[in-house]
N, C-alpha and C positions, 0 to 999 in steps of 0.2 A: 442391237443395243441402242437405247436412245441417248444422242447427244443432247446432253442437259444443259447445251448452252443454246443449243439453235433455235435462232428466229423467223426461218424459210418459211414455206407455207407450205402444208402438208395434207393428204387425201387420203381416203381412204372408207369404205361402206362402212356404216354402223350398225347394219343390220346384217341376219345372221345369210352364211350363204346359202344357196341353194335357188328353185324359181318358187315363187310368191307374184300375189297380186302388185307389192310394192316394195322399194329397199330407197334405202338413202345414200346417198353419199356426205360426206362433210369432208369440205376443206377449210382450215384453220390456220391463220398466221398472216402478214403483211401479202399485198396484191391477191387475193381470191377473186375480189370483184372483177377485178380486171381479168381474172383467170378466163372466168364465167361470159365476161364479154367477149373476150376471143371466139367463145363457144355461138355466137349471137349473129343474125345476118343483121346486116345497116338497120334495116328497119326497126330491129327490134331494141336498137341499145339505148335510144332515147327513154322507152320505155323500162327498161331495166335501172336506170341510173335514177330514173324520177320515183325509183318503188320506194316505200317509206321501211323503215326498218321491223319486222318481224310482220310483215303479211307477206300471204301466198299468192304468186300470179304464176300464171300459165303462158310458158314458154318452150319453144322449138330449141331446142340443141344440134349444133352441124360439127362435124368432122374439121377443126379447125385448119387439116395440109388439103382435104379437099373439097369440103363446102357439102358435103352428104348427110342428109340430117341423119341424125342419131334416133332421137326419142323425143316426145312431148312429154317437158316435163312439170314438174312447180317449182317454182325458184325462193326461198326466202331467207334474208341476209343480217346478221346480229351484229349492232356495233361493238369496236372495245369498250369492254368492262360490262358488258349484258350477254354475254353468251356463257356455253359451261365452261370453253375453254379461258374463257376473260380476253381472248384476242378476237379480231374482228374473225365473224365467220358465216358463211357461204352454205346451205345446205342445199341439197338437190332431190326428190323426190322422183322418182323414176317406176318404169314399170320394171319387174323384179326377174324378168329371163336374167340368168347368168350372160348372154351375150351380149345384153342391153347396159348391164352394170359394167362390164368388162371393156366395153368400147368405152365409153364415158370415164373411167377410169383414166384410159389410156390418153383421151383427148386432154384430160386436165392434167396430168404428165406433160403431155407438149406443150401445154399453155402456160406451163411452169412450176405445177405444184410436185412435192417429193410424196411418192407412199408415205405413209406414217407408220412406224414402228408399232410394235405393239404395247398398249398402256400412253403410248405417245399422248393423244388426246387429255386425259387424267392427269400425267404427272402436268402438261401445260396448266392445269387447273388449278393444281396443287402450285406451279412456280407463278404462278399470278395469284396467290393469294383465295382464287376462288374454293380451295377446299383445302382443307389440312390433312395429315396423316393420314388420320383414322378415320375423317369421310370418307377420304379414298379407298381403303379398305373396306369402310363397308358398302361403297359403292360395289368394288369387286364381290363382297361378299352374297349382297343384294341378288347380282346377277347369278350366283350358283345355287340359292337358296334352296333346299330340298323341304323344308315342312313350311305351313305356316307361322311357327314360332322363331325358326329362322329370318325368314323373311321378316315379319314385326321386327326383330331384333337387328337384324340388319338396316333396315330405315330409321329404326332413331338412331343408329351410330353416323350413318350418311348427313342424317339429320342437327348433327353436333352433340346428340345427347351424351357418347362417353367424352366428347373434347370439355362436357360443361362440369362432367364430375373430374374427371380429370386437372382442371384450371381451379375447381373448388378446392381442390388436394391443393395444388399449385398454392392458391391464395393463403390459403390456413397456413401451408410450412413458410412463408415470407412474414408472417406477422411474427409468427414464434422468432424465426431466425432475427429477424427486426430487433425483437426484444433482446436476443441474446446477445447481437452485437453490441446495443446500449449498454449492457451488465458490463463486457468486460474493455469497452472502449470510452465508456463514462459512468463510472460506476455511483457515481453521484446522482445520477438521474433515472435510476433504477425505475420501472413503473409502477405505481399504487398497487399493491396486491401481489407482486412478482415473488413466487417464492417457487421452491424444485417442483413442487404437489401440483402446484398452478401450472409447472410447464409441463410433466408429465402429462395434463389431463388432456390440455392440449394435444399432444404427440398422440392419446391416446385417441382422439376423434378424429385425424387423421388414419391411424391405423383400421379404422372401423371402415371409413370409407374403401381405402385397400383391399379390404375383407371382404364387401359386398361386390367388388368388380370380379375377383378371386373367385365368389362365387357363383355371379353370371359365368363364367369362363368354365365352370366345372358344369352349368346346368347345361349350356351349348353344346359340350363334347358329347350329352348325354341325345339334344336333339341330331346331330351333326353324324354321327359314327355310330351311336347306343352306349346303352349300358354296359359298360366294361367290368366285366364277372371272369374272375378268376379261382378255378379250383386248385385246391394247397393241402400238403398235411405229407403224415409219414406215408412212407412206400408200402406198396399195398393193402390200404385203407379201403380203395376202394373206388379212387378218384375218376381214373377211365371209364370207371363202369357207369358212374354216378353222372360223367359227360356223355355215353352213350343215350344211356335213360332221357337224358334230358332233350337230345335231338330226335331220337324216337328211328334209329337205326344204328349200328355201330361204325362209330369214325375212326377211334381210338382202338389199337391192339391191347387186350386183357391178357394177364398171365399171371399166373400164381406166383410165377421170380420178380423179386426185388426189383425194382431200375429198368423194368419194360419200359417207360415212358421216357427216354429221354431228350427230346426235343420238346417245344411249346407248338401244340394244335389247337389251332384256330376254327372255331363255328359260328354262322351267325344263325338265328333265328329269331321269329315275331310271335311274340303271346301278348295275347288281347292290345292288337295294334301298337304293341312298343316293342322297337328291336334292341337285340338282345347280343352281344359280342361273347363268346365263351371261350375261354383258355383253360385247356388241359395241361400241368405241369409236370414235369420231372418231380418225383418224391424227395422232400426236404430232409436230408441225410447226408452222414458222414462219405461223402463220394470215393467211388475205389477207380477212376480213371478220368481218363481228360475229357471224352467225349458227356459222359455224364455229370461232370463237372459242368460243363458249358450250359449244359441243359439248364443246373440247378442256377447257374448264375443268372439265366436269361429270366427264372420262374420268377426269384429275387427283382429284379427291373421290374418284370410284371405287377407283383404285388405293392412296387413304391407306386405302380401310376392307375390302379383298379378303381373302378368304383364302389368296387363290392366286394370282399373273398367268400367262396364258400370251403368251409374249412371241414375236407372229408376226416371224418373218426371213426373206426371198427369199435363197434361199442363192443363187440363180444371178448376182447381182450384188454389186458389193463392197457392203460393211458403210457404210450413210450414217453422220450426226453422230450422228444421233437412235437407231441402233443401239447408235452403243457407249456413250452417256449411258445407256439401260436396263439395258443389260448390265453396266454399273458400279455401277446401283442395285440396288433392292429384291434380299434374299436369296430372298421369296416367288415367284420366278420359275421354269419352265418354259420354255425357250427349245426352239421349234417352229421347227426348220430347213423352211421352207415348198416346194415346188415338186422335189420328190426325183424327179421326171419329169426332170428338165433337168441337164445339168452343174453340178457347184457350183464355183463361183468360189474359188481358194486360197487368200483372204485371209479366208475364213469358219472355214476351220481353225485357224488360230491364234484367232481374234474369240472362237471359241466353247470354248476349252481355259482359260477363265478360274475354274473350279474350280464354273462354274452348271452344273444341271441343265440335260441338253437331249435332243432326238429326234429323229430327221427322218421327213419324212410329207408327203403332197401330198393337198391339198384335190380340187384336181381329180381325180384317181385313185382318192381314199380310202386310198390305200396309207399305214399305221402310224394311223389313224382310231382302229380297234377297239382296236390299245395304249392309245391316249391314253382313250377313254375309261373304260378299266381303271385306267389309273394316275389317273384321276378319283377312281374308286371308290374306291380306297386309300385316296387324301388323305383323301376325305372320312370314312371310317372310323376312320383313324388321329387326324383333327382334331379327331372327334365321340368317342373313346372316352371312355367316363368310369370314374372311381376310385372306391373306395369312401368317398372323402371329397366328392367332389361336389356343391356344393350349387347351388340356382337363384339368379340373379342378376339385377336387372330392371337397364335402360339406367339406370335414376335410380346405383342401388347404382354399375355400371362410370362414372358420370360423379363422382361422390363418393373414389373409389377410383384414377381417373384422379389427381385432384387430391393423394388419399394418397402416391401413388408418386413426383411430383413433390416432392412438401413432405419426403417424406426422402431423395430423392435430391440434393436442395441443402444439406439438413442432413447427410448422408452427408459428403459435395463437403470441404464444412464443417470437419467434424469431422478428419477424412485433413490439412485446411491449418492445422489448429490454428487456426483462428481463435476468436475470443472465446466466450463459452458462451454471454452473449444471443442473438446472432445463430446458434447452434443451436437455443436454445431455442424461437427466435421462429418456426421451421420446423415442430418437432414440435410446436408450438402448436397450427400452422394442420392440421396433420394430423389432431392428437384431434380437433378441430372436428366435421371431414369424418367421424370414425368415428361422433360420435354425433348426428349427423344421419342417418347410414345407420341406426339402432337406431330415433329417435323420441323419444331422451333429451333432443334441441335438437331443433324443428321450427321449422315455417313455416305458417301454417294453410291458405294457398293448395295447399302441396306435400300437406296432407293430401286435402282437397277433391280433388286432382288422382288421386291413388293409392285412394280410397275411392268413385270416381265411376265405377270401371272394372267393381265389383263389379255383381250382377245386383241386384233391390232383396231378393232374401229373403236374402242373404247378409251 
């Protein structure tokens, strides 16, 4: 766990382990240099003390209890306030045996510096101002990047892009809240123009902004994990069959009883280079036990957090309860007219002209299979595209931002009924809150521990 107060000087490779041509060390915090010259024979410390700040010179490392050289290394040293960590710091450039990194380690140990925690380096960064929050996040992020659209999105977050939409939300709610303390703290000095409409419209271009980080956050999950596609509908529709089809062997147990399916099964698959997350559900019905209950609960959870449902229907029979309660919900729907082998029953014609997307396709035939998982592809393309404003967003940020869109969509509600400007205010209160706990400007020291503990330890 890192001690969030300590000033020590701390060590530790920045590069990943294993043998390589090269690896670093960094040491960070009060005395490095001096660390480093312990490391140094007579001859060499004149020379080290005279190097100028951020060039490379070439130097011998000795075994500081017995005078054994180590490695020939490169040495170059960052004043405070010009390095990543903002304290003075020390790096070492070495050749990359693990035994080479390992002694060198150990000698700057003796020489006085402590391993470094892991994330240690970052949060230094973050407690000297050099990064905030959610650079450091997307620092972290940066480093696991699995696509290119990650990556891009990850460096403008590193880069301050979500701290500049972030502080833009910031700014806009202090002008409104400005105005509103004026109303009811000098009601006499009201400003030119100030009326509910006016601050509504306000409240409302913050929400917008809200909206579009909301939606970078949905398109990442789509680079980050896939398309999250969840099959739903009444019991035996079809739905196992229709998740077999789609992975192109059987995952799922088929059977003609009711409530075969009752856990939630997981598949992933790639069509035309976009991955694909599938969930098989328990059939949405009146449950006749605990274990099938659970199942339906868990389907429930699934379809709040999907990107997509595909909503199995046996067209060969009329439309149940449980048909047309899906079919009235979620807009995330594909409705998979199931069993296109068989007559379809008249009353699915009308059931399914309700303005939803839908297909028809049969499991058992595979007949409309290869459409479906084309218009897969799309979604997932179309869900995943990113903008040139895109930036990365961790679950912490969408749970903070959740809470944003709420705190002024009450204060919005609000403003539109003319009611009083405290009970506006006391909305966009709760909102700033939420914005600069996303920055790092109000924290929690557990929520740091938590976001600094994910880093590697030379980062």
């Amino acid at each position: 766990m890192i001690d969030l107060a300590a000033q020590d000087c701390i060590v530790a490779p920045v590069t990943p382990p294993g043998a390589g041509g090269v690896a670093i060390l960094r040491l960070s915090g009060p005395g490095g240099r001096d660390i480093v010259t312990k490391l140094l024979l007579p001859i060499q410390v004149s020379r080290w003390a005279r190097l100028p700040a951020h060039r490379l010179r070439r130097f011998v490392l000795h075994d500081p209890a017995s005078g054994a050289p180590l490695d020939e290394v490169l040495l170059v040293w960052f004043p405070e306030g010009r390095s990543f960590t903002g304290e003075a710091t020390v790096e070492i450039q070495c050749h990359g045996a693990s035994a080479v990194v390992e002694s060198l380690l150990q000698a700057c140990q003796l020489g006085g510096a402590r391993l470094a925690e892991p994330g240690e380096f970052s949060f230094r960064a973050f407690r000297n101002g050099r990064l905030d929050l959610t650079a450091a996040e997307g620092l972290l992020a940066l480093t696991q990047a699995v696509s290119r659209s990650a990556q891009t999105a990850a460096l403008r977050t590193l880069e301050g892009s979500l701290k500049a939409r972030i502080n833009a939300m910031r700014e806009a709610l202090l002008t409104v809240m400005s105005a509103l303390e004026v109303t009811f703290d000098y009601p006499e000095d009201v400003p030119a123009g100030y009326d509910h409409d006016s601050l509504a419209q306000a409240i409302q271009e913050v929400m917008t902004g809200c909206d579009a980080l909301l939606q970078d956050y949905s398109r990442q999950q789509v680079w980050a994990e896939g398309l999250k596609v969840v099959l739903i509908g009444a019991p035996n529709a079809g739905k196992s069959s229709v998740f077999n089809a789609l992975l192109g062997h059987d995952r799922a147990i088929v059977h003609e009883s009711a409530g075969t399916t009752r856990d939630v099964i997981e598949a992933q698959l790639t069509v035309g280079g976009q991955r694909i997350r599938l969930f098989d559900t328990a059939g949405q019905r009146d449950t006749v036990g605990a274990v099938e209950a659970l199942g339906v609960a868990r389907a429930q959870h699934l379809m709040d957090e999907a990107h997509l449902l595909l909503h199995v229907v046996d067209r060969s029979v009329p439309p149940t309860a449980v048909d047309l309660e899906l079919l009235a919900g979620s807009p995330r729907q594909i409705v998979l007219c199931n069993k296109s082998d068989l007559p379809q029953h008249p009353d699915w014609e009308q059931a399914v002209s309700l303005g939803v997307d839908s297909m028809t396709l049969s499991a058992s035939t595979r007949d409309g299979i290869g459409q479906l998982l084309q218009k897969l592809s799309q979604q997932a393309a179309e869900r995943g595209a990113s903008s040139d404003q895109s930036v990365f967003l961790t679950r912490r940020h969408y749970s903070h931002l959740s809470v944003v869109a709420t705190e002024l969509e009450d204060a919005h509600v609000l403003a539109l009924q003319a009611a009083p400007e405290d009970l506006v205010a006391f909305h966009l209160r709760e909102a700033l809150s939420q914005l600069l706990m996303m920055t790092g400007e109000v924290y929690d020291e557990a929520v740091l521990q938590s976001i600094f503990s994910q880093f590697c330890v030379g980062k």
